[in-house]
TIKOL-129836 format. One record per atom (N, C-alpha, C): x, y negated, z negated; residue in one letter. Coordinates in steps of 0.05 Angstrom, whole numbers, padded with zeros to 5 digits, always signed. Layout:
XYZA
...
***
This chain:
+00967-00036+01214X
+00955-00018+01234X
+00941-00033+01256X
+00926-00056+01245X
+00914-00078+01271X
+00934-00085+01282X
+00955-00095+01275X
+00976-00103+01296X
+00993-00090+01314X
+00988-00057+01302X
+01001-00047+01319X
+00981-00035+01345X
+00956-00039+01337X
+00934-00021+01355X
+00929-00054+01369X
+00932-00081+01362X
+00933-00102+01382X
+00956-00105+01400X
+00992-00090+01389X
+01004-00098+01401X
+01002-00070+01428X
+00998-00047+01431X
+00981-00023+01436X
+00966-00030+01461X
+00943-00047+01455X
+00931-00059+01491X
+00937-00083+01498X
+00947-00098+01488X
+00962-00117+01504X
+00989-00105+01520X
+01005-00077+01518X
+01022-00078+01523X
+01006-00051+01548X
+00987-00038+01533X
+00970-00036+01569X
+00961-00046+01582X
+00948-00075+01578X
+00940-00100+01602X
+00961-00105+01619X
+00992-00109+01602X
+01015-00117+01618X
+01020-00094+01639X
+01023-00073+01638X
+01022-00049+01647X
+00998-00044+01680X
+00969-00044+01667X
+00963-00053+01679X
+00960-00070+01702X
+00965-00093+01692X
+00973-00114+01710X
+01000-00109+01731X
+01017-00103+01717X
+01028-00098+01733X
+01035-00072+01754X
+01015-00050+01748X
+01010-00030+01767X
+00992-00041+01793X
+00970-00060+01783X
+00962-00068+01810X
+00976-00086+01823X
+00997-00109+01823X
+01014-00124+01834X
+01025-00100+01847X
+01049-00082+01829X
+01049-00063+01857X
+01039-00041+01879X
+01019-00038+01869X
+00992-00018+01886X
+00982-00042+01904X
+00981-00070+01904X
+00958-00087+01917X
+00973-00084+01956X
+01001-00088+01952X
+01015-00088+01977X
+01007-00071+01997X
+01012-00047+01982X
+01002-00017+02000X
+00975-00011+02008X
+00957-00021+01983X
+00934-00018+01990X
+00919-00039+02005X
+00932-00057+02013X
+00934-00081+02029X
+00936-00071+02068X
+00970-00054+02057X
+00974-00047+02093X
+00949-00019+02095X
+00942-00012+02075X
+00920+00013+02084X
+00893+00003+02105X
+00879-00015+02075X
+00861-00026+02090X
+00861-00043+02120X
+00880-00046+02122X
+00892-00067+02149X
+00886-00049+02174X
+00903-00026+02170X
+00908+00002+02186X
+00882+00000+02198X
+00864-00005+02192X
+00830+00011+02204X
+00819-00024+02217X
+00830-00038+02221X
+00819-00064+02222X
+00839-00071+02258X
+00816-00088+02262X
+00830-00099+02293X
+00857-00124+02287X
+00871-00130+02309X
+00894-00141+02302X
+00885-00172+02301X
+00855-00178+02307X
+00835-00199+02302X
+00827-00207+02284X
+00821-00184+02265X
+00810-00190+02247X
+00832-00191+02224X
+00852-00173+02230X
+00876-00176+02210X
+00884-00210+02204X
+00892-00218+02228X
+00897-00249+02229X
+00878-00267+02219X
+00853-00264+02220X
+00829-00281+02210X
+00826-00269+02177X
+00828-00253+02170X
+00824-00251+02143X
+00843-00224+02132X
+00862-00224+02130X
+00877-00204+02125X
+00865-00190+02103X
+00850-00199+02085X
+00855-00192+02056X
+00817-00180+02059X
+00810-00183+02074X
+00780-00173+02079X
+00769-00146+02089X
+00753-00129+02081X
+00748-00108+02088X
+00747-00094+02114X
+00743-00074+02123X
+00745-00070+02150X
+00714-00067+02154X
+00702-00079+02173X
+00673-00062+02180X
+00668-00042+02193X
+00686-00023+02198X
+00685+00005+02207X
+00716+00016+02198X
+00725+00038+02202X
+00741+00061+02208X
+00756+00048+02227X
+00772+00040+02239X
+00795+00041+02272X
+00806+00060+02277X
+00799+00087+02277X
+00826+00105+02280X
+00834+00103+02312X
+00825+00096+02318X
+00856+00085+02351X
+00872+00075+02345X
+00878+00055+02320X
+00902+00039+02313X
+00917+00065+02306X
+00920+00089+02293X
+00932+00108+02289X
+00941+00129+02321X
+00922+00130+02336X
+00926+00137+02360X
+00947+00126+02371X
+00948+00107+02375X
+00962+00077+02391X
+00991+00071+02379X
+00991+00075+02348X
+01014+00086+02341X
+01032+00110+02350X
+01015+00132+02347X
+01031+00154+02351X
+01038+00156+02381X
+01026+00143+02397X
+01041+00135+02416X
+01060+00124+02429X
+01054+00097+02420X
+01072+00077+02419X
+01103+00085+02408X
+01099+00090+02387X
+01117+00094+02366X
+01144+00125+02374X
+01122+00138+02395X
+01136+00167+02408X
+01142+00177+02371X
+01122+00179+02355X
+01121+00181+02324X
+01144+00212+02321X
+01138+00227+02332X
+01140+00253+02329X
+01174+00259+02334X
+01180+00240+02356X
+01203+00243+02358X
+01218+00227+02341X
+01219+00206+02331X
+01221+00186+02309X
+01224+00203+02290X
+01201+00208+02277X
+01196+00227+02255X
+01228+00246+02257X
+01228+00266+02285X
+01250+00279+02276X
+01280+00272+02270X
+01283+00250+02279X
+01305+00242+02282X
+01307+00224+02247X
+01288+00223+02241X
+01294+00211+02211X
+01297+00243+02186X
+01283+00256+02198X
+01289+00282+02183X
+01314+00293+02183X
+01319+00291+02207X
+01345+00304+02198X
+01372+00289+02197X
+01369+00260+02189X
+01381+00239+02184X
+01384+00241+02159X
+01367+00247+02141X
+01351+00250+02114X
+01367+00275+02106X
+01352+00293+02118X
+01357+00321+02102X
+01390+00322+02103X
+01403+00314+02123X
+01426+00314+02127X
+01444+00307+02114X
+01439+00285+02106X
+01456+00271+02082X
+01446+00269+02058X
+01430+00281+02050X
+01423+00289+02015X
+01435+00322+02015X
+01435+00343+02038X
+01437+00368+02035X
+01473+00363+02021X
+01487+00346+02042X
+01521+00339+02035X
+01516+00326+02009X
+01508+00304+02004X
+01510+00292+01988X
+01506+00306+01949X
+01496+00325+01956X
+01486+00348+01936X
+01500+00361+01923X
+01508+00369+01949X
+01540+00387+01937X
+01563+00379+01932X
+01574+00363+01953X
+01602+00342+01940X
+01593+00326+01928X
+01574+00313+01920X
+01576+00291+01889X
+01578+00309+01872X
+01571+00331+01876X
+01562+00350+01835X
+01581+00356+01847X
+01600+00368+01857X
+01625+00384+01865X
+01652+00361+01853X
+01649+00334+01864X
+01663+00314+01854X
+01664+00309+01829X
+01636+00300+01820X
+01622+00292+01792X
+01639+00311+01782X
+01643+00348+01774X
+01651+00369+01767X
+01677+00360+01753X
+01692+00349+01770X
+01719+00349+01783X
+01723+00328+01752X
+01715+00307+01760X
+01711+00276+01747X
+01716+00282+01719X
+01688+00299+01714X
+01681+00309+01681X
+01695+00331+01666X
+01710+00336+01680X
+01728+00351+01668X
+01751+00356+01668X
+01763+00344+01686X
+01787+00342+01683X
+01811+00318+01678X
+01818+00318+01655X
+01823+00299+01642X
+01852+00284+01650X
+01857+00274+01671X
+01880+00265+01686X
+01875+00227+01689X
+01902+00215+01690X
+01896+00189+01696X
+01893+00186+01732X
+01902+00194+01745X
+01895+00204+01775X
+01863+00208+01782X
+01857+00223+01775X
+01825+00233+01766X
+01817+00203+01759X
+01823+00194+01736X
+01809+00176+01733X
+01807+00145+01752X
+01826+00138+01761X
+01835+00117+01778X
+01818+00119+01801X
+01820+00143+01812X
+01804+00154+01827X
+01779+00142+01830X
+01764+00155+01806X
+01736+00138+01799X
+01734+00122+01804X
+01744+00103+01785X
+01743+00073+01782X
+01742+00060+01808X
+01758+00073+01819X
+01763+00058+01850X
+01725+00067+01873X
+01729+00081+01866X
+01701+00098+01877X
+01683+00085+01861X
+01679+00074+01847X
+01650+00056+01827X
+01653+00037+01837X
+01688+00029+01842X
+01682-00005+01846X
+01679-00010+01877X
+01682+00017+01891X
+01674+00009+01918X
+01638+00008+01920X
+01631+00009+01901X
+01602+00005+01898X
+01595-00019+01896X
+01611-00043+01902X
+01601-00071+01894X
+01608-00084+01913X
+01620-00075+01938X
+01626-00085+01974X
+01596-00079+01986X
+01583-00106+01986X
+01558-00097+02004X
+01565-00085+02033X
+01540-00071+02049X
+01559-00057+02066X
+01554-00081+02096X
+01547-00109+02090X
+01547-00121+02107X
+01580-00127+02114X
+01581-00126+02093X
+01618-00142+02097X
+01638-00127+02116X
+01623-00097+02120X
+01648-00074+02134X
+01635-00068+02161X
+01605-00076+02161X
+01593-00060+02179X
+01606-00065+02212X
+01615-00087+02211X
+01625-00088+02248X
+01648-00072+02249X
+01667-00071+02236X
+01694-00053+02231X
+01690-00022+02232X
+01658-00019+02226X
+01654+00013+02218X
+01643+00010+02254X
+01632+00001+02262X
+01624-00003+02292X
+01641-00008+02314X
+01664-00025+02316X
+01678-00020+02324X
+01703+00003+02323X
+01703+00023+02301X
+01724+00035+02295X
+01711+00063+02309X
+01678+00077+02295X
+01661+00097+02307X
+01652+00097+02330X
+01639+00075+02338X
+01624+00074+02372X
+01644+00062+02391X
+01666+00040+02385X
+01682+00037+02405X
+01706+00049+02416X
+01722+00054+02390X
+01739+00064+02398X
+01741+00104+02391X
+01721+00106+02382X
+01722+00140+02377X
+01704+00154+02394X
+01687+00133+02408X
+01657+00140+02417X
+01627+00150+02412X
+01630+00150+02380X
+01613+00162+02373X
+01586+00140+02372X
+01578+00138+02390X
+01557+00119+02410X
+01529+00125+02402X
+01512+00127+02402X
+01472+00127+02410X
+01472+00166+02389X
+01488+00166+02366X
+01497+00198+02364X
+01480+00205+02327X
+01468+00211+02324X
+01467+00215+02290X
+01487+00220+02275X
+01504+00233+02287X
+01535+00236+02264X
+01549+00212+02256X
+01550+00190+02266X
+01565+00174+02252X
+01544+00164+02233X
+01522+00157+02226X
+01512+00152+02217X
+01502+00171+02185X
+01499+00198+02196X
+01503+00214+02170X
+01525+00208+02152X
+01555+00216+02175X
+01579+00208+02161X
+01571+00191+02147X
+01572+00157+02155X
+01572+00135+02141X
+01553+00136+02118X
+01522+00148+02121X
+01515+00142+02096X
+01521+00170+02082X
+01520+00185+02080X
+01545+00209+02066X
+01564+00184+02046X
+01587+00171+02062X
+01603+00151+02046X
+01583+00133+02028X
+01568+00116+02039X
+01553+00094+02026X
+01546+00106+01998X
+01544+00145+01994X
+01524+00140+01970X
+01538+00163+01951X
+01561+00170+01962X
+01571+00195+01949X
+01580+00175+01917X
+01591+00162+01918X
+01602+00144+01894X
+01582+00139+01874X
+01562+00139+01879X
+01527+00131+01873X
+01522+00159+01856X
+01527+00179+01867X
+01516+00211+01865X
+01536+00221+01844X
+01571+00205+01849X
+01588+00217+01829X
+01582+00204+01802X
+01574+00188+01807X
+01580+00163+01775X
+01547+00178+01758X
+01521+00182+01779X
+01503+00192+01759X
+01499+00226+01749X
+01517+00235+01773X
+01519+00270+01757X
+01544+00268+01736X
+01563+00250+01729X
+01579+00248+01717X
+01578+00251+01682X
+01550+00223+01692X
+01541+00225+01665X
+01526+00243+01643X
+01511+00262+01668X
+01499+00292+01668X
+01516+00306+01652X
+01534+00309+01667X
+01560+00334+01657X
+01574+00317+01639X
+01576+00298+01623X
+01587+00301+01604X
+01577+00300+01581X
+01556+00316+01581X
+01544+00315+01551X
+01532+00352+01551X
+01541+00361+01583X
+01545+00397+01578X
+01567+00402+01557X
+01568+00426+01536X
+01592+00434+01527X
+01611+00452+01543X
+01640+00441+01541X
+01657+00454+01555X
+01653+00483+01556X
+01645+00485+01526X
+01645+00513+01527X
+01629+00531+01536X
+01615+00531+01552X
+01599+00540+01572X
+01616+00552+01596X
+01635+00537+01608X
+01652+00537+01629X
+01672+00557+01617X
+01679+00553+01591X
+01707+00577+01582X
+01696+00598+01576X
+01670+00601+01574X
+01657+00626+01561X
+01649+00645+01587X
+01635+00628+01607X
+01637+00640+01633X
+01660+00651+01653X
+01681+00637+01643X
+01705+00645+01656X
+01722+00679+01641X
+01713+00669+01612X
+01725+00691+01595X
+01710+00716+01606X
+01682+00714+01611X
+01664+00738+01623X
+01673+00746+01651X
+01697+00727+01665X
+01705+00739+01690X
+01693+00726+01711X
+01678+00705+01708X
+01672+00688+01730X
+01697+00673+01748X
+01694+00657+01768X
+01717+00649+01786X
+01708+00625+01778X
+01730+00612+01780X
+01715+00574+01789X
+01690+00570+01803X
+01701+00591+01830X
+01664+00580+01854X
+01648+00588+01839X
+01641+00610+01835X
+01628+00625+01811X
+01612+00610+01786X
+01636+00598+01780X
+01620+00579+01748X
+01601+00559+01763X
+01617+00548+01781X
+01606+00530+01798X
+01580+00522+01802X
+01573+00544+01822X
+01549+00554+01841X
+01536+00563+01821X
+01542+00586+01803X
+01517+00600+01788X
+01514+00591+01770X
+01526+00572+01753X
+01521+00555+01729X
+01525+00536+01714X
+01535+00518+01740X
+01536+00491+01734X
+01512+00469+01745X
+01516+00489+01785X
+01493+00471+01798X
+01467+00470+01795X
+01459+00500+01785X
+01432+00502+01776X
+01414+00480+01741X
+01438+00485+01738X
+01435+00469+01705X
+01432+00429+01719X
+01439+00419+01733X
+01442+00400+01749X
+01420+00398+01768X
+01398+00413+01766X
+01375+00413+01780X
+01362+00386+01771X
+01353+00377+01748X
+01336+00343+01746X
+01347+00333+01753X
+01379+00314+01752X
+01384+00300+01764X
+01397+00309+01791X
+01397+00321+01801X
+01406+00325+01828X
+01371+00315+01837X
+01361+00324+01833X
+01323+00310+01845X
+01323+00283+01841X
+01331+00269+01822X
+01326+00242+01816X
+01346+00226+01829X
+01364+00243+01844X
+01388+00226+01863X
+01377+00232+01884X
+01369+00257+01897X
+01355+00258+01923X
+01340+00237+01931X
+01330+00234+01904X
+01293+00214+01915X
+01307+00192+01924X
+01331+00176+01900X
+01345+00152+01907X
+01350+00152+01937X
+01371+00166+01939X
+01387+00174+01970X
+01364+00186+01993X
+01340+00193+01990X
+01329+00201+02012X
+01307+00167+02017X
+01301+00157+01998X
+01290+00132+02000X
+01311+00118+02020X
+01332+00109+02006X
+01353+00092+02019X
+01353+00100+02055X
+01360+00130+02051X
+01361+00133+02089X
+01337+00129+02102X
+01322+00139+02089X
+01294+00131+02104X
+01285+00112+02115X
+01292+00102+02097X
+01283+00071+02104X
+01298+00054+02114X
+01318+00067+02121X
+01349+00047+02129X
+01343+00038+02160X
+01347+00011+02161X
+01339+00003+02193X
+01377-00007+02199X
+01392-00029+02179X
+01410-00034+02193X
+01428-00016+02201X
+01441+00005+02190X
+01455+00026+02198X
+01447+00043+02223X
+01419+00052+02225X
+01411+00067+02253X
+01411+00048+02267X
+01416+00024+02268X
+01407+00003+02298X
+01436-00004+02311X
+01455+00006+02288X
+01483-00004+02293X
+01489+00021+02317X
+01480+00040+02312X
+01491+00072+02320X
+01471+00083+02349X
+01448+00078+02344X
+01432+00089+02358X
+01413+00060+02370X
+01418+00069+02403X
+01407+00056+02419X
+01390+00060+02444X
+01384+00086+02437X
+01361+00095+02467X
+01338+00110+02437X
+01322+00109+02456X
+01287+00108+02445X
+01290+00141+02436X
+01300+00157+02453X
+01301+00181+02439X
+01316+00193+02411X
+01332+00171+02400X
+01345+00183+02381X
+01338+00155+02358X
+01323+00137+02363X
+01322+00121+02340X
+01295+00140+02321X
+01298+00123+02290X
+01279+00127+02277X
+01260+00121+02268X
+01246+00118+02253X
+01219+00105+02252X
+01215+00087+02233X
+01240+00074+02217X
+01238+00042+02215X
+01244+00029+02235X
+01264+00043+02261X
+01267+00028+02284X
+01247+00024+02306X
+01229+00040+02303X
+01209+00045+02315X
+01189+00031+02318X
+01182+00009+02284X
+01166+00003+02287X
+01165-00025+02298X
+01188-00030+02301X
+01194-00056+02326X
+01172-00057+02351X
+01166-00039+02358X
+01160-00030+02388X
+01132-00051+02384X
+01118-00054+02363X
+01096-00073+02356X
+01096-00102+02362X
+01128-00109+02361X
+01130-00137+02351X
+01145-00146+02389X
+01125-00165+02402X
+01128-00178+02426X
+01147-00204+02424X
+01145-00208+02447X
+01155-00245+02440X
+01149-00264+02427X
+01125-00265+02441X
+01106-00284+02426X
+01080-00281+02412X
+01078-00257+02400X
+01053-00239+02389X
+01060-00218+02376X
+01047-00208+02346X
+01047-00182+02353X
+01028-00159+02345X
+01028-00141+02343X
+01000-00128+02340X
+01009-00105+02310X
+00994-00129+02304X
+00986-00133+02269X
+00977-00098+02261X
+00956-00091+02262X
+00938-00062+02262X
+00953-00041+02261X
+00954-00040+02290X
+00976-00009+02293X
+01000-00011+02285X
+01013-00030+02276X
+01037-00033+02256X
+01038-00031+02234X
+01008-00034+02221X
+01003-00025+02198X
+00992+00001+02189X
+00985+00019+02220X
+00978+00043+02219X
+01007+00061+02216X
+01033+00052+02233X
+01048+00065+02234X
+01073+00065+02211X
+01069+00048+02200X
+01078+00036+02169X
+01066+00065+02150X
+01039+00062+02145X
+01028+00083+02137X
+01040+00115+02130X
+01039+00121+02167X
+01052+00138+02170X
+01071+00142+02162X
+01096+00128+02170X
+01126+00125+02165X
+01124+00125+02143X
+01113+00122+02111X
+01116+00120+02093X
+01107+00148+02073X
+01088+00156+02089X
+01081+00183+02076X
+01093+00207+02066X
+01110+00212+02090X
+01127+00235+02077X
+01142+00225+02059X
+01149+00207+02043X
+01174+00202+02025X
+01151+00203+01999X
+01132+00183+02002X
+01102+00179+01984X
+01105+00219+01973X
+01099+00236+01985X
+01094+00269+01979X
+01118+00275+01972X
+01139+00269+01969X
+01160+00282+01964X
+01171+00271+01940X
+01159+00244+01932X
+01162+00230+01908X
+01133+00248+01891X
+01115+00238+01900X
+01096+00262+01882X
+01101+00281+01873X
+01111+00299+01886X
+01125+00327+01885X
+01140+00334+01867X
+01163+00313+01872X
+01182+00315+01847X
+01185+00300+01824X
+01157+00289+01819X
+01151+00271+01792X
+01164+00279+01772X
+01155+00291+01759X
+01165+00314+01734X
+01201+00314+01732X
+01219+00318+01758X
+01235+00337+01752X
+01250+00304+01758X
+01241+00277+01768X
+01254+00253+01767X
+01249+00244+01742X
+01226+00241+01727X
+01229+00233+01705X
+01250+00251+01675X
+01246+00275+01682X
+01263+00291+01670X
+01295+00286+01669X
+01300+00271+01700X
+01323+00276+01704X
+01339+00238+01691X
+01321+00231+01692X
+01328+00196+01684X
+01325+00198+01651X
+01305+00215+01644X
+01308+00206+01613X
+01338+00237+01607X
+01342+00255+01619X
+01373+00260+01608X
+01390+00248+01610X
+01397+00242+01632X
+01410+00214+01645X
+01421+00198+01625X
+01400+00185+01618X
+01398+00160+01606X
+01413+00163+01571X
+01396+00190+01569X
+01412+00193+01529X
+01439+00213+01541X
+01440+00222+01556X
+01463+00244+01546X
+01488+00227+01563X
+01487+00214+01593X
+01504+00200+01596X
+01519+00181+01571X
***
């Protein structure tokens, strides 16, 4: 019983420990946020002696935040709303139907998961913005990450649905349901945890995605606000503060939307994990 109540808080120290290694970063660019771009450089790691909220002003200026902001929303919402429905629509497809076609399929779709997307990206730029025109535009960019993550979305609803019983799907059908029918009213709803625990994945990834929007979008009105936060960084200087105010910012809505759906990500990783 001692060894197990010693092995017990040593394995909360580790825990511990390692919750503040990753809390120290953030709470690092927080404190920064309220501090001059003077004092950042002279002692980064030192308290602020007042409040700065101009460094947040100065951002939302700088930054044209609002417009940023929109243009990452519906970058975001855009490609998790697709990604939602054709992965569990695919996934569907995958898990049940028992064909070597079907399966090849896959395979080919998982293993295009291991081409980093540095290797394609000038080919996807010259093929969308040069020769199709799709220039300074958010659609190629949805498109493309739409592609980057659908393979991602099929391989983990896959594992979802195959530990539903078929018989669910023949019993619904025998009651006179349609395919869309089974589909929509009682497949995708049942697919609610992990469809949340892929969102979070896939809405992190776009969010934060700088090389893809920089490839596509090139006037100030349509970039986003990892691109945005360039606008800080000079030639030969840059201003430390309000980059750490707009960091902040830029990070928050994903921060509430991870809170939000705590519960229904952990829910959806530990089915995941045994029923895959």
């Amino acid at each position: 019983m001692k060894q197990k109540r010693a092995a017990g808080r040593i394995m909360l120290a580790i825990a511990l420990v390692l919750t503040v290694f990753y809390l120290f970063p953030l709470i690092l660019m927080l404190i920064n946020s309220f501090k001059t771009t003077g004092q950042f450089t002279s002692n980064p790691f030192s308290l602020p002696t007042s409040l700065r909220l101009s460094n947040y002003e100065q951002a939302l200026v700088q930054m044209h935040f609002f417009t940023a902001l929109r243009n990452s929303l519906v970058l975001t919402v855009s490609v998790c709303a697709i990604i939602s429905v054709l992965g569990a629509m695919a996934a569907y497809v995958v898990s049940r139907v028992k064909s070597r076609f079907v399966s090849v399929l896959y395979y080919l779709m998982i293993a295009s998961m291991c081409a980093p997307f540095q290797a394609y990206m000038i080919p996807l730029v010259k093929l969308y913005a040069s020769t199709l025109g799709f220039n300074n535009s958010l659609l190629p960019v949805i498109y493309i990450g739409v592609g980057l993550n659908v393979a991602f979305s099929i391989f983990l609803i896959r594992g979802f649905l195959n530990s539903t019983p078929v018989e669910i799907d023949q019993a619904a059908l025998i009651d006179g349901c349609t395919s869309t029918q089974l589909f929509f009213r009682i497949i995708l709803p049942m697919l609610t945890p992990i469809q949340v625990t892929l969102l979070v994945f896939v809405a992190m990834g776009i969010w934060n995605d700088y090389l893809l929007s920089s490839l596509f979008l090139n006037t100030q009105e349509m970039r986003t606000l990892p691109m945005m936060i360039r606008v800080f960084c000079a030639q030969y200087s840059n201003d430390y503060s309000p980059m750490m105010a707009g960091l902040v910012m830029s990070i928050t809505p994903m921060l509430l939307f991870y809170l939000v759906c705590q519960k229904q990500i952990l829910e959806g990783v530990v089915q995941g994990s045994v029923k895959g």
